[in-house]
C-alpha positions in Angstrom: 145.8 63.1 -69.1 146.4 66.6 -69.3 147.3 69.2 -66.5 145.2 71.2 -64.2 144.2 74.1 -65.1 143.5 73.2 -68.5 140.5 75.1 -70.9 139.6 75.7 -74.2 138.8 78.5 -75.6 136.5 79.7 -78.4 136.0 82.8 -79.9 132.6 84.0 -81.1 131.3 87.0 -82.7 134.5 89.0 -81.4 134.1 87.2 -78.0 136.7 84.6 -76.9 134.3 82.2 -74.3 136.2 79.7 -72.1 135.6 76.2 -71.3 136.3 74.7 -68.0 135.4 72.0 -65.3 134.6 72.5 -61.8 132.5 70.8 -58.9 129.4 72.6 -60.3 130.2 70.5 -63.6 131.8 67.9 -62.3 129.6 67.1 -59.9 126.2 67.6 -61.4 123.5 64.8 -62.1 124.9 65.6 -66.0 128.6 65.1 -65.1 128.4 62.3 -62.8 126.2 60.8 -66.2 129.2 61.5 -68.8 131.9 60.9 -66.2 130.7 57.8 -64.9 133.1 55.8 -66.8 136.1 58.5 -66.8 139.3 56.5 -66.9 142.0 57.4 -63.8 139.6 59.9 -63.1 140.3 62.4 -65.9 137.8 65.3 -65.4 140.3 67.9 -65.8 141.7 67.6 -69.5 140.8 68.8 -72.9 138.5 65.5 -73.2 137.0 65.7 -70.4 136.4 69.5 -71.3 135.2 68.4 -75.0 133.1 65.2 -73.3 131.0 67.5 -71.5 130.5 71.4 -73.2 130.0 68.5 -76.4 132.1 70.9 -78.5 133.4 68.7 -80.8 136.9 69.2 -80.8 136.2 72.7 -81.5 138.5 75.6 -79.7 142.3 76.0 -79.0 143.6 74.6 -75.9 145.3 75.7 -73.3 146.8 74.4 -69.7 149.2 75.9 -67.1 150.7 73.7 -64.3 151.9 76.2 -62.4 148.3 77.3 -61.7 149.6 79.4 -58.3 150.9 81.8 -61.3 147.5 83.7 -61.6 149.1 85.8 -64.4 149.5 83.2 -66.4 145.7 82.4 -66.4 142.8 84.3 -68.0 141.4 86.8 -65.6 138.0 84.6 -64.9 139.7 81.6 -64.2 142.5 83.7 -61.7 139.9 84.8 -59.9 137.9 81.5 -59.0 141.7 80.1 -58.4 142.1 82.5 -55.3 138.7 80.9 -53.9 140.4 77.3 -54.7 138.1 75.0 -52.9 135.0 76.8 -53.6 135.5 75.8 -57.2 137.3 72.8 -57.2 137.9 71.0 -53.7 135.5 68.1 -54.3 137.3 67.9 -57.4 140.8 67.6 -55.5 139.5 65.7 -52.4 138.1 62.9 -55.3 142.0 61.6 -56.1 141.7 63.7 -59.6 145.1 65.3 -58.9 146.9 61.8 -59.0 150.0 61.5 -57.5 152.8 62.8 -59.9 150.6 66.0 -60.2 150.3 66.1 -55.9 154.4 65.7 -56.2 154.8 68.4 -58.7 152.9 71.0 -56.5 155.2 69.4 -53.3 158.2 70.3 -55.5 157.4 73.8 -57.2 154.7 75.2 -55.8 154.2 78.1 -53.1 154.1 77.0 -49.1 150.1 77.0 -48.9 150.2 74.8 -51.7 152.8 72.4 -50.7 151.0 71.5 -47.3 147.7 71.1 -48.9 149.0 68.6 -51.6 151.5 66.6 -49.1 148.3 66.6 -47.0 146.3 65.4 -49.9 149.0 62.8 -51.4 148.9 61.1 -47.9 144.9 60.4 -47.6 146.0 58.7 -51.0 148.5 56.9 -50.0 145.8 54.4 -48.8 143.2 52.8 -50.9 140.3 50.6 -49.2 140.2 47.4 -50.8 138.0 45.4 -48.9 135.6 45.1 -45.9 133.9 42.5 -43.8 132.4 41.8 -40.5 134.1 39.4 -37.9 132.3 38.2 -34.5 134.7 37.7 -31.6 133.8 34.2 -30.1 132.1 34.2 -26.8 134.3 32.4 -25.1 137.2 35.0 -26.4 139.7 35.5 -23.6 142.4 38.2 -24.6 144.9 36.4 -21.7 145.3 33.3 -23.4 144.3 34.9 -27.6 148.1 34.3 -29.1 148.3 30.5 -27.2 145.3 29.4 -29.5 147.2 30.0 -32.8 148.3 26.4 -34.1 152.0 27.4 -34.7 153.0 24.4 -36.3 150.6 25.7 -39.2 153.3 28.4 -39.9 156.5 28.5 -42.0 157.9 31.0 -39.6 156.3 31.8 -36.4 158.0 34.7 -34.3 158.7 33.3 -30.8 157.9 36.5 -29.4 154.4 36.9 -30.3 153.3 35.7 -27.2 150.1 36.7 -24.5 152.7 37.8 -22.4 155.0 40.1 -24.4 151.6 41.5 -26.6 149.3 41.5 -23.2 149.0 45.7 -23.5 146.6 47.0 -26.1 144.8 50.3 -26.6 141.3 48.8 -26.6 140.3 44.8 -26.2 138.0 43.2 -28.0 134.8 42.2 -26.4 133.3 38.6 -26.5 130.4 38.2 -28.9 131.0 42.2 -30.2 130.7 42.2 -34.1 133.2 44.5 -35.6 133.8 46.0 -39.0 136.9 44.8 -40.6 138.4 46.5 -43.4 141.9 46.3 -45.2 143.9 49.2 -46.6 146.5 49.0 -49.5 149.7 51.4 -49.0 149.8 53.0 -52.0 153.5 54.8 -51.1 156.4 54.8 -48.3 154.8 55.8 -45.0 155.7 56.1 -41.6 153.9 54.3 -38.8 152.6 57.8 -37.3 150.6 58.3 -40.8 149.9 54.4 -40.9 148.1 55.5 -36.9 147.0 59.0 -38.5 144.8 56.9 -40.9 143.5 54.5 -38.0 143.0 57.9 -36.5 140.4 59.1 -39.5 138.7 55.8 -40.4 137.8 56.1 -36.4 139.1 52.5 -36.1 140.0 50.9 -32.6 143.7 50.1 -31.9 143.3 46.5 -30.8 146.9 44.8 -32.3 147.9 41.4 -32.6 145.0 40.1 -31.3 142.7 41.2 -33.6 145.2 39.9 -36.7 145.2 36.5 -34.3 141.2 36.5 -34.6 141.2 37.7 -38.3 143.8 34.8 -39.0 141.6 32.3 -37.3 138.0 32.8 -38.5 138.6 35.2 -41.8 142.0 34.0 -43.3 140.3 33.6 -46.8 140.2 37.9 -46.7 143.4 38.2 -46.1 145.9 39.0 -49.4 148.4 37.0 -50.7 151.8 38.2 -51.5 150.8 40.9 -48.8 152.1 41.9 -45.4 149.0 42.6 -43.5 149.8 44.7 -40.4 147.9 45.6 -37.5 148.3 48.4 -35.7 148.5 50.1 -31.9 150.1 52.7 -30.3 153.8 52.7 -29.8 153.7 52.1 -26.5 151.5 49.0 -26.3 153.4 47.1 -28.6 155.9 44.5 -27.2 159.6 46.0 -26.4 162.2 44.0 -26.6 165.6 44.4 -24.4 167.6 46.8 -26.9 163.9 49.1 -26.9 162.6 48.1 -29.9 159.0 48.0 -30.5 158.0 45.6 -32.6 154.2 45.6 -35.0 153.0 42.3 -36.0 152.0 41.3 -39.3 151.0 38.5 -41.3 152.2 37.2 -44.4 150.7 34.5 -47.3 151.9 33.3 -50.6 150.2 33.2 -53.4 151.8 30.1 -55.2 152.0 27.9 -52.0 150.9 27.4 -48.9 153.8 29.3 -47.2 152.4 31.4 -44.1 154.2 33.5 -41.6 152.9 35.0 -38.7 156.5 37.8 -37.7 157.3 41.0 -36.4 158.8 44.2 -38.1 160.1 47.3 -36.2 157.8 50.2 -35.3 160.3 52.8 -36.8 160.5 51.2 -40.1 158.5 52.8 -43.2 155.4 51.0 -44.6 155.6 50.2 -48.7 153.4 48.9 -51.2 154.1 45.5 -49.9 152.2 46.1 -47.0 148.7 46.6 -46.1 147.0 47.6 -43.0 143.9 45.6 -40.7 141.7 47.7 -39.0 139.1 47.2 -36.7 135.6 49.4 -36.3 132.6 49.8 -34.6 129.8 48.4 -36.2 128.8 45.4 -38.8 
């Protein structure tokens, strides 16, 4: 894959013309045609240049990754830079700029651009991979949720998930309520305050260990294996142990037995790729 900005130019009849991608390309009923199989979502490179102007190889090609360098670009293309996300935001809100290229602008571009690629690298730090509807029970009581988990099914069952020390929550779940489930892979190292900033966005309802009790219970065949699958509320309605911890719960599953843990893991720790997130929405 080759870096953005990248073009190629050909020169005709004393006339150098310029090839390049943008949302008006990109994103037309003939680019969403030729780039419907685009692999990593390459739209920005020489092939992806050649796939759709069809020029046949033909031009010399060019590419500068310090883009924020408009002297370094061909006056057409500097201009349409300065009105960045006229031209290309679908193109950068899409995941095109994967991750080494959002790090490279974190690490050597201008202020402007840092805070709009760390901003950018964060929405894809998480990846939806899955999503399903779960009906509470009727006869759902939110007292007495945690004392319905069959501990002796567990490996390891943390003696402090209890109805007592988890009895705050943002929001409870209501008897007989369908709710959207879905189930976000951490693609990175994060912090619990992004981990709640994405809660935040996807509008999901901060409902904690319960809800991972209910998902456990009625939906365990959706949860992943090898995964810690977290569920999320605020800081302060999390249980607090004597030294002022506060503590999230998650649950975990092996893939090559039938090894099942149901623990804690402190707030302040940093979320990884071995973890994945539960939330709960409005809606089937």
């Amino acid at each position: 894959m080759c870096d953005f900005i990248s073009w190629r130019g050909i020169q005709k009849d004393d006339e150098k013309h310029l090839f390049y991608l943008t949302d008006k390309e990109v994103f037309s009923d003939e680019g969403k045609v030729k780039f419907k199989d685009s692999k990593d979502n390459d739209v920005l490179g020489h092939g992806a240049i050649n796939l759709f102007f069809e020029l046949g190889g033909e031009g010399s090609q060019h590419e500068v990754r310090d883009f924020w360098n408009l002297y370094m670009l061909p006056g057409e293309i500097a201009k349409k830079i300065q009105n960045f996300d006229l031209h290309w935001g679908k193109i950068f809100a899409s995941g095109a700029f994967q991750t080494d290229d959002l790090e490279y602008i974190i690490a050597n571009g201008p202020k402007e651009w840092k805070e709009k690629a760390k901003k950018q690298l964060l929405i894809q730090e998480f990846t939806l991979l899955k999503t399903f509807s779960l009906t509470v029970p009727k006869g759902y009581k939110h007292k007495t949720q945690l004392s319905t988990l069959k501990r002796k099914n567990f490996h390891y069952f943390n003696d402090a998930v209890t109805d007592k020390n988890f009895r705050k929550v943002t929001e409870k779940l209501v008897p007989g309520k369908t709710y959207k489930i879905k189930i976000f892979r951490i693609g990175g190292r994060v912090t619990s305050e992004e981990c709640l900033d994405l809660y935040k966005r996807e509008r999901a309802i901060l409902i904690g260990v319960q809800g991972l009790s209910l998902v456990y219970q009625f939906k365990k065949k959706e949860f992943l294996k090898d995964k810690y699958l977290f569920s999320f509320d605020k800081k302060k309605a999390l249980y607090k142990d004597a030294g002022g911890s506060h503590w999230l719960p998650y649950v975990y599953r092996k893939s090559d037995s039938d090894y099942e843990e149901f623990g804690l893991d402190y707030f302040w720790r940093t979320r990884n790729v071995s973890h994945c997130l539960l939330l709960f929405c409005d809606g089937e």
